[in-house]
matplotlib code that plots the C-alpha trace (Angstrom):
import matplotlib.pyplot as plt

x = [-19.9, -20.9, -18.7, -20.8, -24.2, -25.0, -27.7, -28.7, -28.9, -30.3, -27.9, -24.5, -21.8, -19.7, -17.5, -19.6, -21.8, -18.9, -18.1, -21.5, -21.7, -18.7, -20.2, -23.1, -21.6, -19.2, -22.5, -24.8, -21.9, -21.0, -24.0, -21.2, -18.8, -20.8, -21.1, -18.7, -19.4, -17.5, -19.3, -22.6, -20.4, -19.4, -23.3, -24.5, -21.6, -22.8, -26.2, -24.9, -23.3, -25.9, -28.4, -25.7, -25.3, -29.5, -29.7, -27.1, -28.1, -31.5, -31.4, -28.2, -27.7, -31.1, -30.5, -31.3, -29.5, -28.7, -26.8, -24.1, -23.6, -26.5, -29.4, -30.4, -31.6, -30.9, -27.6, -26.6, -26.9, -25.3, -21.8, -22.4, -22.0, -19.5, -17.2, -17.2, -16.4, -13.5, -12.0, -12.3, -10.5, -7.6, -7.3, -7.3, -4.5, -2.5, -3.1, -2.2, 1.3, 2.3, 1.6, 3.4, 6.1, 6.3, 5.9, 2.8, 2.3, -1.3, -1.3, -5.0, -8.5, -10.7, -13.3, -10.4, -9.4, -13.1, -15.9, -17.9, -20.7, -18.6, -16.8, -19.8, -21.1, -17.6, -17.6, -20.8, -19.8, -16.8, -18.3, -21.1, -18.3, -16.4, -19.4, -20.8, -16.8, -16.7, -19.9, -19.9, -15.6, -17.2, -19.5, -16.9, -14.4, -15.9, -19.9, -20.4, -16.8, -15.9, -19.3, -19.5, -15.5, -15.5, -18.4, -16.7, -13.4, -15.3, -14.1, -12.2, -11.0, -10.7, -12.7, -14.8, -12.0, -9.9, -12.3, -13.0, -9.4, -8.6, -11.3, -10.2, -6.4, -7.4, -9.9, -7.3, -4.9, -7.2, -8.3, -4.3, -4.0, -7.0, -5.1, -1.7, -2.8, -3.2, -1.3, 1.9, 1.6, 4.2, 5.3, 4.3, 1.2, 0.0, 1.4, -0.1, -3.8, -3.8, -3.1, -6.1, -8.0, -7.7, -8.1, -11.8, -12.5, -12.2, -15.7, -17.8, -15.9, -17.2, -20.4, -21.6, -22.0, -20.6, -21.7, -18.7, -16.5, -18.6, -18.3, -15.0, -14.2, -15.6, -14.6, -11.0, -10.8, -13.8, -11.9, -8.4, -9.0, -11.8, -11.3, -7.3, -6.6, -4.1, -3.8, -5.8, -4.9, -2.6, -5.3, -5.4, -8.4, -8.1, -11.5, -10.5, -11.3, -7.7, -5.6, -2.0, 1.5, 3.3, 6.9, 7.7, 10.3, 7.8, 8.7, 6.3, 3.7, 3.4, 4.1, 2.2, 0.1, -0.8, -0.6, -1.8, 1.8, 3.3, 3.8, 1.5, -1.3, -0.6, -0.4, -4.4, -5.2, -3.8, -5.9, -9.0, -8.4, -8.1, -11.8, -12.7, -12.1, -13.0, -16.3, -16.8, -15.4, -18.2, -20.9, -20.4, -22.1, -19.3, -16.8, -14.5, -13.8, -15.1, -15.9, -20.2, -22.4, -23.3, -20.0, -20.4, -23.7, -23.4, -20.1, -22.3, -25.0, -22.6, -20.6, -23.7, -25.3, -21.5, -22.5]
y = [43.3, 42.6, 40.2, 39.3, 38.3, 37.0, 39.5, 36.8, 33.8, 35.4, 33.8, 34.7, 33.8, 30.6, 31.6, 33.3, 29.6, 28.1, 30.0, 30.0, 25.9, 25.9, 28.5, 25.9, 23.2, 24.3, 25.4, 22.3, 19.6, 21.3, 19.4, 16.3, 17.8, 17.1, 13.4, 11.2, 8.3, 8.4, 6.6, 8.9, 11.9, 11.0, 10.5, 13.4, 15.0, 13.4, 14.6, 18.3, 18.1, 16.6, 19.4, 21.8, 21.2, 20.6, 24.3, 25.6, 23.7, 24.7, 28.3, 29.4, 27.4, 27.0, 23.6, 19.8, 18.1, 15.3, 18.0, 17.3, 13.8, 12.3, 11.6, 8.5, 6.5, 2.9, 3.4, 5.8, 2.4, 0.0, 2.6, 2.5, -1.2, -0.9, 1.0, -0.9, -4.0, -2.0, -1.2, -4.2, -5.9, -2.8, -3.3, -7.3, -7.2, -4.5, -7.3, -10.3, -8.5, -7.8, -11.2, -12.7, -10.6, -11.5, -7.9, -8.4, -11.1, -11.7, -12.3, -13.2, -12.4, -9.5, -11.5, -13.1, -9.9, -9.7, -11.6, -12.2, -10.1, -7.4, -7.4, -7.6, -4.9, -3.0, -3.8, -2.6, 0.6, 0.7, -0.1, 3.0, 5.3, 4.2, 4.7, 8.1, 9.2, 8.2, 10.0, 13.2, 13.7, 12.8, 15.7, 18.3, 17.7, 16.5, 17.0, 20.6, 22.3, 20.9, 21.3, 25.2, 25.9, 24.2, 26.8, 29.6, 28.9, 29.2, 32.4, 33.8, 31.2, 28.2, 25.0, 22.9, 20.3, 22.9, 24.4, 21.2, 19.9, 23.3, 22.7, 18.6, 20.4, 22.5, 20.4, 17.4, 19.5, 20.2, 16.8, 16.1, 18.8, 18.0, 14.8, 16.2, 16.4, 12.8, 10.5, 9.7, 11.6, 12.4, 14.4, 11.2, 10.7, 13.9, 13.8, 10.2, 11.5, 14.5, 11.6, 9.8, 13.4, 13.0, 9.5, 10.1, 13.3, 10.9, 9.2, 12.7, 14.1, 11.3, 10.5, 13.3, 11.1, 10.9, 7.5, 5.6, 7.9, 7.2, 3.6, 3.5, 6.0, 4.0, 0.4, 1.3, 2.4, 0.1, -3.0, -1.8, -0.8, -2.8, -6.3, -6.5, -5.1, -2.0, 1.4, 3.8, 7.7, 6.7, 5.3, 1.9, -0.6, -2.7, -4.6, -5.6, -9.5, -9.9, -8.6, -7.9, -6.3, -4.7, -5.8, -4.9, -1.8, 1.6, 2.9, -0.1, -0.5, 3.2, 2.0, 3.3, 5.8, 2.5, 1.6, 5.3, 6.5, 3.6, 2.2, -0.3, 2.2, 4.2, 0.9, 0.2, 3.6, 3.0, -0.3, 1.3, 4.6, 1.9, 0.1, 3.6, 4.8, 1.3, 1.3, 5.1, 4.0, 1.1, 3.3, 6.4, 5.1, 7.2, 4.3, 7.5, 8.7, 12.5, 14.9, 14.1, 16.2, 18.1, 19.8, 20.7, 22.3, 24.2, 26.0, 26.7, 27.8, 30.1, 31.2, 32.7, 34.1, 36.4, 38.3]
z = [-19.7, -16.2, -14.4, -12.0, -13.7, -17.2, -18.0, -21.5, -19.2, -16.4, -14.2, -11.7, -13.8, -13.3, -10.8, -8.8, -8.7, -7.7, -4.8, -3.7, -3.8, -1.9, 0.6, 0.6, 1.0, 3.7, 5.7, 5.0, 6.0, 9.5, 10.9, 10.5, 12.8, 15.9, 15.1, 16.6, 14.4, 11.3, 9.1, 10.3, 9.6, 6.0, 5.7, 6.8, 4.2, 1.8, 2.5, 2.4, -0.2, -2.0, -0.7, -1.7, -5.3, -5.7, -4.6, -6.3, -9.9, -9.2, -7.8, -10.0, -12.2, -13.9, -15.3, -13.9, -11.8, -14.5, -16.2, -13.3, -13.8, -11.6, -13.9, -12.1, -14.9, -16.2, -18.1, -14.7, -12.9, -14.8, -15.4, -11.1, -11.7, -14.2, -12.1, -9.1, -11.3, -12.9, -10.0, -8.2, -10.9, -10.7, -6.5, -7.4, -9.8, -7.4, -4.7, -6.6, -7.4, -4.5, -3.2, -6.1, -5.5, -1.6, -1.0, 1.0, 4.0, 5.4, 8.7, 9.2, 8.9, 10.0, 12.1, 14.2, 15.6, 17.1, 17.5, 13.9, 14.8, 15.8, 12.6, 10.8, 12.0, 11.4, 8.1, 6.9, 8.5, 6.5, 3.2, 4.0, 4.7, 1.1, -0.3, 1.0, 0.4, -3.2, -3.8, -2.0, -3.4, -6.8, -6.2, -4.9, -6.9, -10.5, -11.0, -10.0, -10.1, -13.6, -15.7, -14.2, -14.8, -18.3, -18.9, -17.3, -19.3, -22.9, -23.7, -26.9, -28.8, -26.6, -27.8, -25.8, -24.9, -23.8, -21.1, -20.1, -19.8, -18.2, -15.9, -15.2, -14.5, -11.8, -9.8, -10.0, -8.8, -6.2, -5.3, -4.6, -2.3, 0.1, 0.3, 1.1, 4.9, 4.8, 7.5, 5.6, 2.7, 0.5, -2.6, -4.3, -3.2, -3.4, -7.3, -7.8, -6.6, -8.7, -11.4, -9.9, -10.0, -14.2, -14.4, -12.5, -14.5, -17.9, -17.5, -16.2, -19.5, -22.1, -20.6, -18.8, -15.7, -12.5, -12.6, -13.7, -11.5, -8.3, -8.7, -9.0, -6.9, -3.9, -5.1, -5.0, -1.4, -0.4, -2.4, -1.1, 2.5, 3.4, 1.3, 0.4, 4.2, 2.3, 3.7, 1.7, 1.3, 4.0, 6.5, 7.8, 7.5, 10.5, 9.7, 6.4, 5.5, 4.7, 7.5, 5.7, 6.4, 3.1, 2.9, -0.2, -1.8, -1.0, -4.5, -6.1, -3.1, -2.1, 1.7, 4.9, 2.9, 0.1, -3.7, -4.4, -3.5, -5.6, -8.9, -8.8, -7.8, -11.3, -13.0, -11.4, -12.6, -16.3, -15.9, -15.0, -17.6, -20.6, -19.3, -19.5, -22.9, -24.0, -22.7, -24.1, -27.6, -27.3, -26.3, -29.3, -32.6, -34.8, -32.6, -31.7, -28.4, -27.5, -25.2, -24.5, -26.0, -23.2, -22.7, -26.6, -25.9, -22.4, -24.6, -27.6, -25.2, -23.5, -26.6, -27.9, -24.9, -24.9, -28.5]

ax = plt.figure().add_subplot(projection="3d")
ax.plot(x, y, z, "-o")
ax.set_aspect("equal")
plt.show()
């Protein structure tokens, strides 16, 4: 057997796709460095990444790009929607505790630390950079990575869910580590977003969309950092409507790096995992809740192509 190339699919085999994407990606998103605007720069990542996987799906991988969770359709839009509601609600119940709980004090509003049309400005710079983050992290760490590792992990007698949840494992694990570096991280956080790493995985795995994940993905932060005024990752949104000072015991609010090194940010993410498998129970005919069909088939595909 060559390890290298799949001589039945005509294709490299999964791991070498995914060191080539990262390859690509790494090369395609340097343009980003020499911008000094930050919401340009996550942009112009975005863009690379973007590029990245469309060459890589196309020239390796031999499948559509819909087969990595952005078959922009409909339904694609309305999970977008979905999970930007979801996650709103999560950040708004995360918010209203700690205000009930006096562990929060806002101090004032974004527009009076400049002038209106300053912070205007500020914050529609703030919401494009939540947004190109939640989509070009969904992209690195979910679309691509997990449908090619799930693939590559079909071997012997592993099942479908089992690639797949091998495959969610290592990329969360992943997605916590690239936040480690984080201003203020801790052992906590770093634990808490390898929890978030799963809880984003869930809808890619049921749907076969990166939809849901991308909306939520940028609704927290955007929601959090630039709405509720709370430090997200462990960076500060100083043009937040709601400017606010946490007060309250780190353990619960997570502290300088936010809720996602608390217990209130796992309680958001349990919030927003139950919308999840309650939409995807909704959505199956059969009313069960299962790994999507094209998980199932890429294995099959792949099983078959090994004999």
């Amino acid at each position: 057997m060559n390890i290298l190339y799949n001589n039945s699919e005509q294709r490299f085999r999964a791991g070498i796709r995914l060191v080539v994407f990262i390859f690509l990606s790494a090369l395609l998103i340097a343009p980003s460095g020499l911008v000094d605007k930050n919401w340009m720069a996550t942009i112009l990542v975005s863009a690379g990444c973007l590029a990245a996987a469309f060459l890589a799906i196309k020239g390796m991988d031999k499948r559509p790009i819909s087969e990595i969770g952005l078959g922009l359709n409909k339904t694609w839009w309305a999970e977008f929607g979905l999970g930007i509601l979801i996650a709103f609600l999560a950040q708004t119940i995360i918010f209203s505790l700690e205000y009930g709980f006096s562990w929060l004090e806002i101090t004032g509003y974004g527009w009076e630390r400049a002038g209106s049309e300053m912070w205007t400005w500020s914050a529609v710079t703030y919401f494009l950079t939540m947004l190109s983050v939640g989509f070009y992290e969904e992209l690195l760490f979910r679309g691509y990575p997990i449908k090619n590792l799930a693939e590559g992990f079909a071997i012997g007698k592993i099942s479908p869910a089992q690639s797949a949840w091998i495959a969610v494992l290592l990329t969360s694990v992943l997605f916590g580590l690239a936040h480690a570096g984080n201003p203020n991280a801790t052992t906590i956080s770093t634990f808490n977003i390898v929890l978030a790493g799963f809880m984003l995985a869930i809808p890619l795995l049921l749907t076969g969309r990166l939809a849901l994940s991308i909306g939520i993905h940028f609704s927290w932060n955007w929601v959090m950092g630039g709405v509720y005024g709370l430090p997200v990752s462990g960076l500060d949104g100083r043009r937040s409507v709601l400017q606010t000072n946490e007060i309250g015991p780190d353990l619960w609010t997570g502290g300088k790096f936010g809720p996602e090194a608390g217990l209130l940010g796992i309680l958001g993410m349990v919030f927003i995992l139950i919308c999840i498998l309650l939409y995807a129970r909704k959505q199956n005919p059969s009313g069960k809740i299962e790994l999507h069909e094209s998980f199932k088939n890429d294995f099959k595909a792949h099983k078959k192509s090994e004999v």
